[in-house]
C-alpha positions as CSV (number, residue, x, y, z in Angstrom):
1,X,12.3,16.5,-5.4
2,X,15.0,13.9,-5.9
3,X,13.3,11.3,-3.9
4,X,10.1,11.8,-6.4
5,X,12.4,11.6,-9.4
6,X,13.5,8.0,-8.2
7,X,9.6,6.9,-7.3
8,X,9.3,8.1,-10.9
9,X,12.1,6.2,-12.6
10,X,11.6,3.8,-15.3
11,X,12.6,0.5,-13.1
12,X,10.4,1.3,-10.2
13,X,7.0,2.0,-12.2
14,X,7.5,-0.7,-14.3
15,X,7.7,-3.2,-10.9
16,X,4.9,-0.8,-9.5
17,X,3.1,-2.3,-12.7
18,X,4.3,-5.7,-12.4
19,X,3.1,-6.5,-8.9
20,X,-0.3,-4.3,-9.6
21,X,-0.9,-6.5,-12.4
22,X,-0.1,-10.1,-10.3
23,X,-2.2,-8.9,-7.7
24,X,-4.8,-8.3,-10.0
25,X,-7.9,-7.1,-8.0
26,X,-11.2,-5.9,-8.9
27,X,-11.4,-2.0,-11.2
28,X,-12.1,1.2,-9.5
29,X,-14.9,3.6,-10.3
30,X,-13.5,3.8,-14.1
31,X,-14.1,0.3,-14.4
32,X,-11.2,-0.5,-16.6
33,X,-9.3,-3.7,-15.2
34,X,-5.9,-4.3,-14.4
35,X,-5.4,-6.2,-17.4
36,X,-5.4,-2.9,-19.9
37,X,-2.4,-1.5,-17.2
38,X,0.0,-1.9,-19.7
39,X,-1.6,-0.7,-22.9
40,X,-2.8,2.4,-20.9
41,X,0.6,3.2,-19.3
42,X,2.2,3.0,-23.1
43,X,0.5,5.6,-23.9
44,X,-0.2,7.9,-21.0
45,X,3.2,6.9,-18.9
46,X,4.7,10.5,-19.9
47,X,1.7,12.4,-19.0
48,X,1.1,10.9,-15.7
49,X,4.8,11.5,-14.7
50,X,4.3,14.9,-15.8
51,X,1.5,15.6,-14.2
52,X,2.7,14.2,-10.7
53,X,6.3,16.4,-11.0
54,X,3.7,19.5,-11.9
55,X,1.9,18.5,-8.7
56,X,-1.1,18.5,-10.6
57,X,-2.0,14.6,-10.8
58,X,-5.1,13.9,-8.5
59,X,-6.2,10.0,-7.7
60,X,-9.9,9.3,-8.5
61,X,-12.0,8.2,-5.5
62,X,-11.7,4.9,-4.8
63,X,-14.8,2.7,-5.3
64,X,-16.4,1.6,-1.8
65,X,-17.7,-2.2,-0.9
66,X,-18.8,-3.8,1.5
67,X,-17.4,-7.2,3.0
68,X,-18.6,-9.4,4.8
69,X,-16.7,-10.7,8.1
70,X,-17.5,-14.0,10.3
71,X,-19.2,-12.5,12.7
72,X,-22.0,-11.1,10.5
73,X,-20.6,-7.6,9.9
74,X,-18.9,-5.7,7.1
75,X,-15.9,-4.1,6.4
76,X,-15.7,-1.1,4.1
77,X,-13.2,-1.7,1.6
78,X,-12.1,0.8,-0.9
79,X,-11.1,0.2,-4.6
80,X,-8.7,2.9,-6.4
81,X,-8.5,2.9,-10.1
82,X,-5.6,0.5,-11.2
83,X,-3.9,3.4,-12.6
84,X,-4.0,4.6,-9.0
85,X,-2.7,1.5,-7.6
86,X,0.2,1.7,-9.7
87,X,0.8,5.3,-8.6
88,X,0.1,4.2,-4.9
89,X,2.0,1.1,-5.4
90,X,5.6,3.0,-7.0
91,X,5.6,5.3,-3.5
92,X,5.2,2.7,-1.4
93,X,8.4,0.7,-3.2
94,X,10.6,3.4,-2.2
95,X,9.3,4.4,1.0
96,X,9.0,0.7,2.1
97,X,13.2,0.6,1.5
98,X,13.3,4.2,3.2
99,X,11.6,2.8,6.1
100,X,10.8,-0.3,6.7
101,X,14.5,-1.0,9.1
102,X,13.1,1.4,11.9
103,X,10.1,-1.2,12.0
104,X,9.7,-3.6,15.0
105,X,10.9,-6.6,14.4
106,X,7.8,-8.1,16.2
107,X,5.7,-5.8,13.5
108,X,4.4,-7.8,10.4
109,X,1.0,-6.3,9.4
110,X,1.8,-4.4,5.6
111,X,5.1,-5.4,5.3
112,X,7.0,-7.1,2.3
113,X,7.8,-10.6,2.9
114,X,5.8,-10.9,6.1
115,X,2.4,-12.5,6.8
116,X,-0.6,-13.2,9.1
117,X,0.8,-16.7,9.0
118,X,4.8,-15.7,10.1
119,X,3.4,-13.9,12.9
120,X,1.5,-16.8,13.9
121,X,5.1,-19.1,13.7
122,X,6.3,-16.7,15.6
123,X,3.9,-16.8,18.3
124,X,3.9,-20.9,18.4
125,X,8.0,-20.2,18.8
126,X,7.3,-18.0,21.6
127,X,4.8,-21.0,22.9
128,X,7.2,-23.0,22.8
129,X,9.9,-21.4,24.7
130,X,7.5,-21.4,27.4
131,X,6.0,-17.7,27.5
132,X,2.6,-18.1,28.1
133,X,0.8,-15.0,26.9
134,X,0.2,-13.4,23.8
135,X,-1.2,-9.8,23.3
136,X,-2.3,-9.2,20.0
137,X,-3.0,-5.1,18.8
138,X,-4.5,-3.8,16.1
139,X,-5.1,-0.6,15.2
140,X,-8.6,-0.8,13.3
141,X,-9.5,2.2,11.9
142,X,-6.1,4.0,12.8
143,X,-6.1,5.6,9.6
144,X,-9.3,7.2,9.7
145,X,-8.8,9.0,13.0
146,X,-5.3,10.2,13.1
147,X,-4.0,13.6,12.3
148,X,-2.6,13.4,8.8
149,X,-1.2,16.8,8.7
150,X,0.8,15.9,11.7
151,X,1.4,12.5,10.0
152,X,3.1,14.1,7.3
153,X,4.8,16.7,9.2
154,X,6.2,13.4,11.1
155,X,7.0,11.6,7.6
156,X,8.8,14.7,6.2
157,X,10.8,15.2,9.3
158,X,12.5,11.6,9.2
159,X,13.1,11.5,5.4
């Protein structure tokens, strides 16, 4: 429980908030928009922490659309509630620091402070020092398919 008191504390849900709210991003199936974060979490900030020490907090379902991609297909995309996000975003704060060293160094998909675009330097670097191939993985749809109880298991077992 110590490790959800500090995902709860005061300094990481406000910059949970902060970064939801510069992101900005389009509302979840509630419809109400990033922009009423702060007036909501004044007054409901106790209750949500509450609930999610009681175990009793559950997300809303996240609002699905449909992108489209160059070549003429969609993505599914799903939307949480921005009261979600800021939820989603305070875990990830302290899990990212818990971690994010085990990480490849050559890893830069969903991490803080590295982008599509850093990969790419870093491919150009590699060019340039003569290697002449590049393998490039992605695991689409990763997340839908694996086994999230042994996920977890996994996750528990290296905290």
């Amino acid at each position: 429980m110590e490790l959800i008191k500090v995902i709860l504390s005061e300094e990481n849900l406000d910059e949970a908030l902060r970064r939801v709210k510069v992101n900005k991003g389009a509302p979840g199936i509630d419809e109400m928009p990033v922009s009423k974060l702060d007036e909501y979490f004044k007054a409901h900030k106790d209750e949500i922490k509450t609930s999610i020490m009681e175990m009793k907090y559950k997300p809303l379902p996240v609002r699905r659309v449909c992108i489209p991609k160059s070549n003429g297909k969609k993505r599914p995309l799903g939307i949480p509630t921005a009261v979600d996000r800021v939820i989603q975003q305070a875990v990830a704060q302290v899990l990212s620091q818990i971690y994010d060293s085990s990480f490849s160094e050559n890893s830069y998909g969903f991490r803080s402070n590295r982008s599509a675009h850093d990969a790419i330097d870093k491919v150009l670097e590699y060019l340039n020092e003569g290697y002449e191939w590049v393998i490039d993985l992605d695991i689409e749809k990763y997340f839908d398919t694996v086994n999230h109880d042994k996920l977890r298991s996994f996750i528990h077992s290296c905290g």
